[in-house]
SETIVEX-763501 format. One record per residue (C-alpha): x, y, z. Coordinates in steps of 0.001 Angstrom, whole numbers, plus 524288, in hexadecimal, padded with zeros to 5 digits. Example, Ala and Ser with C-alpha at 12.3 -4.5 7.8 and 13.67 -1.06 7.14 Angstrom:
% residues 2
<pt xx="8300C" yy="7EE6C" zz="81E78"/>
<pt xx="83566" yy="7FBDC" zz="81BE4"/>
***
This chain:
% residues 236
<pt xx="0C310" yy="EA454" zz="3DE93"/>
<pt xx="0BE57" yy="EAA3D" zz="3ECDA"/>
<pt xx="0C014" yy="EA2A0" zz="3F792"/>
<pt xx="0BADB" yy="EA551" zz="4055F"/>
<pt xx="0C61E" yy="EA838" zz="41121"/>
<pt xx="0C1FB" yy="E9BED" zz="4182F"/>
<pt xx="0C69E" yy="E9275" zz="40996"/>
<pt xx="0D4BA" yy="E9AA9" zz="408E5"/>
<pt xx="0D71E" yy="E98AD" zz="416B8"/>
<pt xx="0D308" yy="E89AB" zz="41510"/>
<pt xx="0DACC" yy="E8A55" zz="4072E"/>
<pt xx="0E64F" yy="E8F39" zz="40EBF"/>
<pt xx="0E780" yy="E83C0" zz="417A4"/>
<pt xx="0E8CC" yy="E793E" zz="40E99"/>
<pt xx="0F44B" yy="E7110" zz="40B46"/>
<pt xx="0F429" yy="E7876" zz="3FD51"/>
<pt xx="0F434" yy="E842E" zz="402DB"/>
<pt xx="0FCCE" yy="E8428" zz="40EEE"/>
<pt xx="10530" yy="E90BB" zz="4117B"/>
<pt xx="0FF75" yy="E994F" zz="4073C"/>
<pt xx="0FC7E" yy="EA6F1" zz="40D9D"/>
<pt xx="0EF51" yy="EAAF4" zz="40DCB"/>
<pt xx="0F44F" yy="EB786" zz="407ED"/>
<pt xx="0F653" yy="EADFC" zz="3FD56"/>
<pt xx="0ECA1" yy="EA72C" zz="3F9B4"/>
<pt xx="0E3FA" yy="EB1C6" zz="3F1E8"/>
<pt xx="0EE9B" yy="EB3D9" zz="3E801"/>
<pt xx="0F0BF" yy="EA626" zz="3E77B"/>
<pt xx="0E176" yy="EA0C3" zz="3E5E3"/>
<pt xx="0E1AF" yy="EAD44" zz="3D9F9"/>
<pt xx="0ECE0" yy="EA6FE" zz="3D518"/>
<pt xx="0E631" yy="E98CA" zz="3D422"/>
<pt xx="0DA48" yy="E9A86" zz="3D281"/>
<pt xx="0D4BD" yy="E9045" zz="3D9D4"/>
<pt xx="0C52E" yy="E8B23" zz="3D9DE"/>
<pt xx="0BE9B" yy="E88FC" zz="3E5B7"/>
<pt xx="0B58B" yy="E7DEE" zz="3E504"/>
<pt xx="0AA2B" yy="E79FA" zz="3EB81"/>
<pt xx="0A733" yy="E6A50" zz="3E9C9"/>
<pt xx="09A82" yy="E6300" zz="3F05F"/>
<pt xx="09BD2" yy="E5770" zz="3F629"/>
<pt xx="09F4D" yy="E4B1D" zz="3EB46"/>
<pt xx="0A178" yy="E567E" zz="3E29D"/>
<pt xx="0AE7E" yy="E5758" zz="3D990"/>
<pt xx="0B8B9" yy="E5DE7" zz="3DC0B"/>
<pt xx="0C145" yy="E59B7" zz="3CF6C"/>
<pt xx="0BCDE" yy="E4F75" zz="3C5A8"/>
<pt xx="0C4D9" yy="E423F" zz="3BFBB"/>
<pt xx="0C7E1" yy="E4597" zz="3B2C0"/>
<pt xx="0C8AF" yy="E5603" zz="3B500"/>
<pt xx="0D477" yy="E5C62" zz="3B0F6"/>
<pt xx="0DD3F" yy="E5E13" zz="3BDB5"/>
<pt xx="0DE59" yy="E6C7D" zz="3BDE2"/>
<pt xx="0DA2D" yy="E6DAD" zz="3CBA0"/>
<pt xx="0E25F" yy="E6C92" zz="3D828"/>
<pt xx="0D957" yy="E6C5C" zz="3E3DB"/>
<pt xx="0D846" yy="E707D" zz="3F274"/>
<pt xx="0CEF4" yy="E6BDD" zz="3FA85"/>
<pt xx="0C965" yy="E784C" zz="4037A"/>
<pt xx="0BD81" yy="E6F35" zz="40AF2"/>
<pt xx="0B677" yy="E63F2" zz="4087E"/>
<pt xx="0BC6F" yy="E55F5" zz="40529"/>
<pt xx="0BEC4" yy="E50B1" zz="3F7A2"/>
<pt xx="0C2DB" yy="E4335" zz="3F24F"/>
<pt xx="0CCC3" yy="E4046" zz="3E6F4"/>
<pt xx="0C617" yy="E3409" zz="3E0D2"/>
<pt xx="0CABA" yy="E2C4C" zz="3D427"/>
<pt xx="0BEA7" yy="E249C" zz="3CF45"/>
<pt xx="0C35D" yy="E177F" zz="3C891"/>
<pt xx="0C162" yy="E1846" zz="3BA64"/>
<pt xx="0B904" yy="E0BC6" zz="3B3BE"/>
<pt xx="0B2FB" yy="E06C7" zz="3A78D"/>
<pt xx="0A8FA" yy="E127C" zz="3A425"/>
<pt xx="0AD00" yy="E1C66" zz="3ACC7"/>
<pt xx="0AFF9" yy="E1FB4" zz="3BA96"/>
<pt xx="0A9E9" yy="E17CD" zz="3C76F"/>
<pt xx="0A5FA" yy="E2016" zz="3D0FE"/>
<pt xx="0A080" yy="E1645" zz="3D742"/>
<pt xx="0AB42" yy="E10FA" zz="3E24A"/>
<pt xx="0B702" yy="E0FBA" zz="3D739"/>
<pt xx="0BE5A" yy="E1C33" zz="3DBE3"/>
<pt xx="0C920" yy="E1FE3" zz="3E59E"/>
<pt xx="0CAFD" yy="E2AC9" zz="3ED3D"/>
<pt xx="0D879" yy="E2E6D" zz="3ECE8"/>
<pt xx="0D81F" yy="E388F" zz="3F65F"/>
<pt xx="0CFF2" yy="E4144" zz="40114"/>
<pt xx="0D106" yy="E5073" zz="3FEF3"/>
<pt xx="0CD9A" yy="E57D3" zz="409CF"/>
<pt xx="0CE6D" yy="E6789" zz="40DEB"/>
<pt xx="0DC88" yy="E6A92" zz="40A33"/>
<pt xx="0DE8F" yy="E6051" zz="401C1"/>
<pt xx="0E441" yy="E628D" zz="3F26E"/>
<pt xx="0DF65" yy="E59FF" zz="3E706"/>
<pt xx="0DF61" yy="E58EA" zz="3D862"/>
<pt xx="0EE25" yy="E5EE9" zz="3D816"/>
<pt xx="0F518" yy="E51F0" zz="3D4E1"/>
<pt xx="0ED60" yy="E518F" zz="3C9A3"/>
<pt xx="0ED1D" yy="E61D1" zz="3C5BE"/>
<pt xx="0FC26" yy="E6468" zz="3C888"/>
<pt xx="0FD74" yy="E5670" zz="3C07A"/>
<pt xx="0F777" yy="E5953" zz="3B42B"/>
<pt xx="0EF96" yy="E4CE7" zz="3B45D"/>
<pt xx="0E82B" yy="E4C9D" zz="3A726"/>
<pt xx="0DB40" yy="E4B79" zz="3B042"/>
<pt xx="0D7A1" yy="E4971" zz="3BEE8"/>
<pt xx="0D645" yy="E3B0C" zz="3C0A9"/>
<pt xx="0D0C6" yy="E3CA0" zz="3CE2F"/>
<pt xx="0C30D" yy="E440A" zz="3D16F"/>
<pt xx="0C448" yy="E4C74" zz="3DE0B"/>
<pt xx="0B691" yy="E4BFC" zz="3E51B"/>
<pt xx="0AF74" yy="E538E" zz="3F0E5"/>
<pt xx="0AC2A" yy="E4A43" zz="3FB71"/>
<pt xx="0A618" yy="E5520" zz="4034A"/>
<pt xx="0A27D" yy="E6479" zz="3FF3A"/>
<pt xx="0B10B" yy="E6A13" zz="3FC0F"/>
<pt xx="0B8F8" yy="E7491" zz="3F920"/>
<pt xx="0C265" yy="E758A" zz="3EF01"/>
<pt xx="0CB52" yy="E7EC1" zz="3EA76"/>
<pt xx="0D1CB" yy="E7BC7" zz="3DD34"/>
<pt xx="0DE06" yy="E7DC8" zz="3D817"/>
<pt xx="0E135" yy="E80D1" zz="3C8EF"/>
<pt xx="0ED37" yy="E799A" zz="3C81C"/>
<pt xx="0F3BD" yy="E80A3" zz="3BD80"/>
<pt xx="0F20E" yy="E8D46" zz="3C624"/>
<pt xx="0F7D1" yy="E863D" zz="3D09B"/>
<pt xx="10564" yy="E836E" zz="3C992"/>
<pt xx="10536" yy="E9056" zz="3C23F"/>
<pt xx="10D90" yy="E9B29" zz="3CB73"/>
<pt xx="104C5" yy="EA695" zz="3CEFC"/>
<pt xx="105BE" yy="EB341" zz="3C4E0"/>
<pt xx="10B66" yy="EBA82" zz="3D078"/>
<pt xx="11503" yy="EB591" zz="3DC8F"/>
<pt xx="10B50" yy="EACB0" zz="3E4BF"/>
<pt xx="11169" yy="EA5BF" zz="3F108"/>
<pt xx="105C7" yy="E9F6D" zz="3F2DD"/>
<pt xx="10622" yy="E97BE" zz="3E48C"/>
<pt xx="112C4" yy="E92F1" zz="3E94F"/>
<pt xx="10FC2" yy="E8D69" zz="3F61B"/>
<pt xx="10416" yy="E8740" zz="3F08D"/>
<pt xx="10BDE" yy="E8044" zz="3E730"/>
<pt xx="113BF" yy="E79D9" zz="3F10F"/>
<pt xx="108E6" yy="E7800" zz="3FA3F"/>
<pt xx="1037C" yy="E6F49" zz="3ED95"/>
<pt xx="1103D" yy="E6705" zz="3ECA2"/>
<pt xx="10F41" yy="E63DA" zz="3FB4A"/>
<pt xx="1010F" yy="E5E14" zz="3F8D9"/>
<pt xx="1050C" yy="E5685" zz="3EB7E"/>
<pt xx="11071" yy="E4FFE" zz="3F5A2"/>
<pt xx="1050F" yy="E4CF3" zz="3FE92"/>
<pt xx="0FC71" yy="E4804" zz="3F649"/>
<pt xx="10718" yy="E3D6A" zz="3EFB7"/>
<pt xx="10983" yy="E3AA8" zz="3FE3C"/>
<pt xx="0FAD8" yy="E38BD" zz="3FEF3"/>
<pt xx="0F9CA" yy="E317C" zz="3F3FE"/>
<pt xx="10562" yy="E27AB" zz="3F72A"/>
<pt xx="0FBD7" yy="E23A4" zz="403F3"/>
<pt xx="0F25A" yy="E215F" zz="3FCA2"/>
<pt xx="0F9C9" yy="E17F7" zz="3F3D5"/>
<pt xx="1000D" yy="E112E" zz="4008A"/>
<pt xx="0F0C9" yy="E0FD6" zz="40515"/>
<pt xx="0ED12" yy="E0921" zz="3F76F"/>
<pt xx="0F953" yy="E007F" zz="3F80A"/>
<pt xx="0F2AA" yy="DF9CB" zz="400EA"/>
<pt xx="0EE26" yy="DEB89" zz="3FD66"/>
<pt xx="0E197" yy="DEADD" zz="406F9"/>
<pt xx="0D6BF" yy="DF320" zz="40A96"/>
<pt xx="0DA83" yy="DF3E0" zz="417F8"/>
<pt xx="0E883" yy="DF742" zz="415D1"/>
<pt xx="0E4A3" yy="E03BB" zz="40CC5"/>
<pt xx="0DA85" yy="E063C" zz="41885"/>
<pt xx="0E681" yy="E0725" zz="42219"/>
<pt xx="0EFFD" yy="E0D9E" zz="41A2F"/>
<pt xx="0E6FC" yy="E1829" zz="41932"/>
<pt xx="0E274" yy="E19AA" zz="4252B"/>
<pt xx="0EF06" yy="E1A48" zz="42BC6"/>
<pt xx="0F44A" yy="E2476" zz="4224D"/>
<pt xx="0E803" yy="E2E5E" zz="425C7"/>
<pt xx="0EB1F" yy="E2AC2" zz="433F6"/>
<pt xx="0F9AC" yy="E2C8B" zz="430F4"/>
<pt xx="0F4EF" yy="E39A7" zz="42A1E"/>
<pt xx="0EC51" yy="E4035" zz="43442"/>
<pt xx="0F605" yy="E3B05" zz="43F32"/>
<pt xx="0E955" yy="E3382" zz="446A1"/>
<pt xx="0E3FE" yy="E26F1" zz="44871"/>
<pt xx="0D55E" yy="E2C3D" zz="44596"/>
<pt xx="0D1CF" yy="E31C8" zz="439CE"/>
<pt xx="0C937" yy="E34D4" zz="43057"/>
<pt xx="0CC1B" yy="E3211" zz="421E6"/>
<pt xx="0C480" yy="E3B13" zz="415C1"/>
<pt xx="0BE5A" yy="E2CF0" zz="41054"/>
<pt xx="0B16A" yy="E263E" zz="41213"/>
<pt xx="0B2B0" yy="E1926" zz="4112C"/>
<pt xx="0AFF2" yy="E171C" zz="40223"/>
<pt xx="0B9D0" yy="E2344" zz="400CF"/>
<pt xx="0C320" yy="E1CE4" zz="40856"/>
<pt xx="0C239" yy="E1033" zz="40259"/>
<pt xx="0C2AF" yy="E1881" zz="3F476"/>
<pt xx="0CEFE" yy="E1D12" zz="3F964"/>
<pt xx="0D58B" yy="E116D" zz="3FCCA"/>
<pt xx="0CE68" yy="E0C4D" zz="3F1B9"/>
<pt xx="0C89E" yy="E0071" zz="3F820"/>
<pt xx="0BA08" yy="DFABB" zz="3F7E1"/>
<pt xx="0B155" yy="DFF60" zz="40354"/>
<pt xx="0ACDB" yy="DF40F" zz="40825"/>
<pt xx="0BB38" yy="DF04D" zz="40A1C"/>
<pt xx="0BFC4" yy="DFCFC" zz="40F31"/>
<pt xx="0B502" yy="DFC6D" zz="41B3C"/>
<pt xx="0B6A9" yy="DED87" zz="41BDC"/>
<pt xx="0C60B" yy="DF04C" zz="41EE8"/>
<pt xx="0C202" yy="DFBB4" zz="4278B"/>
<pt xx="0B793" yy="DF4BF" zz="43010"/>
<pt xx="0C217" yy="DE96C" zz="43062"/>
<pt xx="0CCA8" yy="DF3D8" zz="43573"/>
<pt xx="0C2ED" yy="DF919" zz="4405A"/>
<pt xx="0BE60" yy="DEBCF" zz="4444A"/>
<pt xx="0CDAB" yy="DE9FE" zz="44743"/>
<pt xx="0D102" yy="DF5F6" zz="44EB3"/>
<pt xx="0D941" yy="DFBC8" zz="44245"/>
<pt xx="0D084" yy="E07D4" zz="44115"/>
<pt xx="0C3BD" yy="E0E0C" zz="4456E"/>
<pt xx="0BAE6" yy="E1680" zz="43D29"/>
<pt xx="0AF11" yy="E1CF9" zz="43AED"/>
<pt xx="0AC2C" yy="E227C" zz="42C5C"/>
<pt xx="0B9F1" yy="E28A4" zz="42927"/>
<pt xx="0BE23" yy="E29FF" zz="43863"/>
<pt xx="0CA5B" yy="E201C" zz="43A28"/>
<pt xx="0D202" yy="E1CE5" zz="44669"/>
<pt xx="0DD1B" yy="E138D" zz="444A4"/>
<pt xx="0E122" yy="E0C21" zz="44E26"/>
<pt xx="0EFAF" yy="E08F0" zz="451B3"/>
<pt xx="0EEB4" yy="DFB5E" zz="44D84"/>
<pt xx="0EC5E" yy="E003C" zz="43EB6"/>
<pt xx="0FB4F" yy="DFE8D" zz="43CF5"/>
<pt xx="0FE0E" yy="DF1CB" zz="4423E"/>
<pt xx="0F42D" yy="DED80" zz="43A6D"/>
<pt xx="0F5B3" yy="DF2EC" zz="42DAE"/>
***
């Protein structure tokens, strides 16, 4: 697989990748044997039901990891799913389920814009290179560093769902991003059925609760642009 000076460099600076020489990387991409994938807008990346051989890296674009609810005669694609997570540039998916050896991928990872993927063959990955490969190694534990972020991820998103009302799971995650990106105004990687897939609310409740915080001062927003206000925690 070739790819262009301008992919390594961006290849280089994600999470996945962090302090790997450059020198590096050649032997190591020959050692893995990676595929570089181009996906189209709703495109997907990885299918429900696939076998989870893949481990992912997002190189540009944005991608969503969606579970569709499953119901008498097949799935609904129609508003029964939930987005369990937002990948963007950076971002590793699918490696939960390839390091795992889940009998099949019960998740479907789709492009929500043109992207970029590079994948992974996981038993490459966790095979050591034929010949000495410094590279292989720090990879490795650049990959345990992102599992321990993602259960940390995941554990939000658990203390989000815990809540009992729409509003609640609207403020517990909107003061975790804020929390996250260290200000007040933000913008989140949802429109607003996505985000009410994520927090896996109806619509018409999720802007109903929204429109209800605004009204009150809580928050301001415009399409996924929020600014929280300081009254947000007193009345949580």
């Amino acid at each position: 697989m070739d790819m262009t000076d301008g992919q390594k460099e961006i290849l280089l600076a994600t999470p996945l990748f962090c302090g790997i020489a450059a020198a590096d990387v050649e032997a190591l991409l020959a050692c893995l044997a990676p595929t570089l994938r181009h996906v189209p807008r709703d495109g997907t990346v990885l299918a429900a039901g696939d076998a989870p051989r893949f481990v992912g890296v997002l190189l540009a674009g944005e991608v969503h990891i969606v579970h569709y609810k499953r119901i008498s005669g097949g799935d609904d694609y129609w508003g029964n799913r939930s987005i369990l997570s937002a990948v963007l540039p950076g971002d590793v998916f699918g490696e939960a389920f390839a390091l795992g050896a889940a009998p099949a991928l019960p998740v479907s990872v789709l492009a929500k814009r043109e992207s970029l993927v590079l994948l992974l063959d996981s038993s490459r990955l966790l095979v050591a290179c034929p010949t000495p490969c410094a590279g292989h190694a720090a990879l490795l534990r650049n990959l345990i560093r992102v599992l321990a972020k993602k259960n940390i991820a995941l554990t939000d998103k658990i203390r989000h769902m815990s809540k009992k009302t729409t509003r609640a799971r609207v403020m517990s995650y909107l003061s975790e991003v804020a929390a996250e990106t260290g200000k007040n105004t933000f913008e989140i990687p949802f429109n607003r059925q996505e985000m009410a897939d994520y927090l896996a609310v109806e619509r018409s409740a999720l802007s109903a609760t929204l429109s209800g915080m605004q009204a009150e001062g809580l928050i301001t927003f415009r399409k996924n642009r929020f600014t929280l206000h300081a009254e947000i925690g007193e009345k949580a």
